[in-house]
N, C-alpha and C positions, 0 to 999 in steps of 0.2 A: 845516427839513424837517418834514413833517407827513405821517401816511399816514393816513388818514383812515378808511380802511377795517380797520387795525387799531387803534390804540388814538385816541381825542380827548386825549388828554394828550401827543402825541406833538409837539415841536415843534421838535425839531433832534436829530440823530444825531451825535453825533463821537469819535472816536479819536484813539487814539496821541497825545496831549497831550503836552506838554514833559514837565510833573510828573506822574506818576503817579497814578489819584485813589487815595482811602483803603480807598473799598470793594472788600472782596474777593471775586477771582474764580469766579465758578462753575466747579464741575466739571463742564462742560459733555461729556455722554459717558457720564457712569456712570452715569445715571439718565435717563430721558426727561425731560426738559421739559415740562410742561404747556402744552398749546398753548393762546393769547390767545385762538379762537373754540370756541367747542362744537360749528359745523357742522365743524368740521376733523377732530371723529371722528367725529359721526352720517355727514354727507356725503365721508367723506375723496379729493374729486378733485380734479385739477389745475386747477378752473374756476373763474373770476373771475366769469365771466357764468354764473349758474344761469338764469334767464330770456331765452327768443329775445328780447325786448326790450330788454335789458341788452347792451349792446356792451362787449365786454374791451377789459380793460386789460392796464397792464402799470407797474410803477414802479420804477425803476431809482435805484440810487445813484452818483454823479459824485463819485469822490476827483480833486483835484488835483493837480497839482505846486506850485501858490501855497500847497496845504498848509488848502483847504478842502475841505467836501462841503456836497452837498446831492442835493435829491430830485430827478427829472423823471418825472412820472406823464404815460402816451402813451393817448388811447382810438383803437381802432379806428374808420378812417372814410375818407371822402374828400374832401378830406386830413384827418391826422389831426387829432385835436385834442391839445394838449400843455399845463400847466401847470407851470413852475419855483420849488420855491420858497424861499426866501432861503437862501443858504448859511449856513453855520455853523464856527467854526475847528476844523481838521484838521492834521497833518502830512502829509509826502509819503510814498506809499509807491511801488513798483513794480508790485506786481497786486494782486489783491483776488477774492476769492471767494466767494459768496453768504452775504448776511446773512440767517441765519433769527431769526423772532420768536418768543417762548414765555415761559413766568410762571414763578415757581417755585410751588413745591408747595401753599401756600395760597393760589397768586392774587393777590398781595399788590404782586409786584413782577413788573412786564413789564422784558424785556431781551433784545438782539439776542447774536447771537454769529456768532464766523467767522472764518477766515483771511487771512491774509495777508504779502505779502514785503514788507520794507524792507531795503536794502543785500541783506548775504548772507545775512541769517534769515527766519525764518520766527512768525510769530507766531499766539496765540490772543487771539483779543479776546472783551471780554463786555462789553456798553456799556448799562448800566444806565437806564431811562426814568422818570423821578421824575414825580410828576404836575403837579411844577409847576417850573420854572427848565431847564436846560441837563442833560441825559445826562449820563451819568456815566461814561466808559470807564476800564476795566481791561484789561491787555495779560500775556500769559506768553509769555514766549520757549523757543518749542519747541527750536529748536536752528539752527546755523548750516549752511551747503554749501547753498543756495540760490542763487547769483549768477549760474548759468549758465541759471537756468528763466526761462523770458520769460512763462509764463501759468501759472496755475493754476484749478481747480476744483473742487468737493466734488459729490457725491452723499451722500442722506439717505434711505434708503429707509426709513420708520419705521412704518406701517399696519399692516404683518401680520407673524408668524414666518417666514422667517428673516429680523433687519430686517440692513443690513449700512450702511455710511460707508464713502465712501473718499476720498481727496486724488486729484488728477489732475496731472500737472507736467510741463508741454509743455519740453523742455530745448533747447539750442542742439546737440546734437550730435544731434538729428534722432530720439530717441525719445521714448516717452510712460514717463512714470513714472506706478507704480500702490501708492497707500501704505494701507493698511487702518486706520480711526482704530478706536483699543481703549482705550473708558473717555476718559484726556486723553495716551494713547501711540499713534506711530504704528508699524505692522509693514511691514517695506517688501515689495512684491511683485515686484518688479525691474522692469528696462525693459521696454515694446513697442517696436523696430526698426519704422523706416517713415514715420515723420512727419517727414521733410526735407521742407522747404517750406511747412509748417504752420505758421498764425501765428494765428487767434482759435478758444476753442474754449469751450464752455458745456456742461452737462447739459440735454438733452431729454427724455431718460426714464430712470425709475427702476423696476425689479421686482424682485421676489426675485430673480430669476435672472442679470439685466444689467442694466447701466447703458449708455444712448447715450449720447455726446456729438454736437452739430452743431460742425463745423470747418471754416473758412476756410485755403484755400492762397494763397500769395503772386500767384502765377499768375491768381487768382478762382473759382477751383471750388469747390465748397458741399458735403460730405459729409455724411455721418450713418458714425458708427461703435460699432458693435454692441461691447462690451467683458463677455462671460461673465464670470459671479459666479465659476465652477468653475477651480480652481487648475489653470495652463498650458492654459485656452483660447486660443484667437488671437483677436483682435479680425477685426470681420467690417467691409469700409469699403464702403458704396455712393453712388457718385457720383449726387447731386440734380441741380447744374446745372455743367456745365464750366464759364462764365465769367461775371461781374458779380457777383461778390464781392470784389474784390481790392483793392477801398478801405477795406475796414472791418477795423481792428484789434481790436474788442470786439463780442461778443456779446451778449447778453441774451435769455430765455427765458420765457416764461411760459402755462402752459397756458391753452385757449381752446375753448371748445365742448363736447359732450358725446359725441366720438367722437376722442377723441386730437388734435385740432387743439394749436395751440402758434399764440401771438403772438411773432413773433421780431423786435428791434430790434437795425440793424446798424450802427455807428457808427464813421464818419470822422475819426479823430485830424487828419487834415492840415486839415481844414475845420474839425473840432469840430461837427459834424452827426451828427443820427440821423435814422434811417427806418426805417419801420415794416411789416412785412409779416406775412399770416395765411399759414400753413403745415395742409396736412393734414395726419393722418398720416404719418410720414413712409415713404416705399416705395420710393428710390432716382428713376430719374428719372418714375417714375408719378407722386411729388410736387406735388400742386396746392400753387403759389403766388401770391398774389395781393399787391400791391406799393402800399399807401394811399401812399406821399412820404415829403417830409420832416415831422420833428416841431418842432415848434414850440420853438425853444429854442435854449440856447448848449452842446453837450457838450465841455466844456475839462478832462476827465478824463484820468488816466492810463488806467484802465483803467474799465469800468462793471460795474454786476453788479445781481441779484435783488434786489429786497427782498420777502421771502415769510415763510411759516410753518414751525414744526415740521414739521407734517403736512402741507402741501400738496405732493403728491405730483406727479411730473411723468411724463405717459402717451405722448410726442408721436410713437415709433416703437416 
């Protein structure tokens, strides 16, 4: 695994290892992260392509159940164009939730960090990038009562005052759970009621004030749901497209242009396919979507997800 566009030392990402490594965890929470670019705070937006000449991207991480990973970076196009590149050993986990990238405090050391389930827990990884040999992951175990959630998700809203984090936890009994991250503690915020039939869902946008998620229903319909920062709002759900979605178990997000556009990649577990499509704004069914194919590749993940920064903010409703 290599992202090219954050660090040239980058050459494989892996987690949850049999043994434990040595290096200890970041406290990943209590302090910002120094993010790996410096346009991430001069330019702090959601865009790959700062140039109309520059076609977005988008680079997504592939955890297996064979218990590797690896990268697949998609560019916008017709058809897209895709590169895969070598996997690296992993364990299995169940879902997985966007890996952000950031330094510590003197620049000295890049390392991902992020969630996710194995069995009934819930874990925090920090996966250290050395400049030269194999990543180095570290894992904390948040705690257990996870077994029922089939997806998970983070938001990162970190540019401006008020910045806020939160977990997202699609569960089998048809709500959405909403957990506030504080420092390396979670506050729970109880259920949303209403997401029977819900099965892939990602962050689209992040502000002080909400967070969107895009969601897939079993059925194939394609939402956007509005979720208020302000304690007992109701999430606000608008229907994009009623159907042709209903193949893809994973999402994947990544902002795209300089008016809220989003590169969205939707990915077929029963083929192990992805496809890639530009999304505007999102405005319910006003939604321009346009649909590049399939990407070039083999996606044999459990689940997929972001691989982004600190500060790369997400604006796409």
């Amino acid at each position: 695994m290599k992202l090219q566009r954050f660090a040239p030392a980058l050459a494989a990402v892996g987690l949850l290892a049999a043994t434990v490594a040595s290096v200890p965890a970041a406290a990943t929470g209590s302090a910002d992260p120094k993010p790996h670019f410096s346009e991430k705070v001069t330019n702090p937006q959601p865009v790959r392509a700062l140039a109309l000449s520059e076609a977005c991207q988008i680079w997504m991480g592939v955890p297996t159940a064979a218990g590797t990973m690896q990268e697949i970076d998609a560019t916008a196009g017709k058809p897209p164009a895709g590169f895969s590149w070598d996997p690296f050993p992993y364990v299995g986990t169940r879902a997985n939730a966007t890996w952000y990238l950031a330094a510590n405090a003197t620049g000295t050391q890049l390392y991902f960090y992020g969630l996710l389930l194995q069995g009934d827990n819930l874990y925090r990884h920090t996966t250290y990038l050395p400049d030269e040999g194999n990543p180095v992951p570290t894992f904390k175990k948040v705690g257990p009562g996870w077994s029922t959630f089939k997806a998970i998700s983070t938001s990162n809203y970190s540019v401006t005052l008020p910045r806020h984090a939160y977990l997202y936890g699609l569960n089998t009994n048809g709500s959405l759970y909403r957990y506030q991250m504080i420092g390396t503690g979670f506050r729970s915020l109880g259920p949303l009621p209403g997401f029977r039939g819900f099965k892939a869902m990602t962050v689209i946008s992040e502000t002080a004030t909400y967070d969107t998620l895009l969601m897939t229903t079993t059925a194939g319909a394609l939402y956007s749901v509005r979720i208020p920062v302000a304690a007992g709002a109701k999430p606000v759900l608008k229907l994009i497209r009623s159907s042709g979605w209903a193949a893809y178990e994973s999402l994947v997000v990544e902002g795209c242009g300089t008016r809220g556009g989003s590169l969205v990649a939707g990915v077929d577990h029963n083929t192990q396919s992805g496809y890639l499509y530009a999304m505007s704004k999102a405005n319910g069914a006003a939604t321009a979507i346009t649909s590049y194919g399939k990407i070039p590749g083999v996606f044999n993940g459990v689940s997929h997800v972001s691989l982004t920064s600190h500060y790369s903010q997400l604006v796409g409703e």
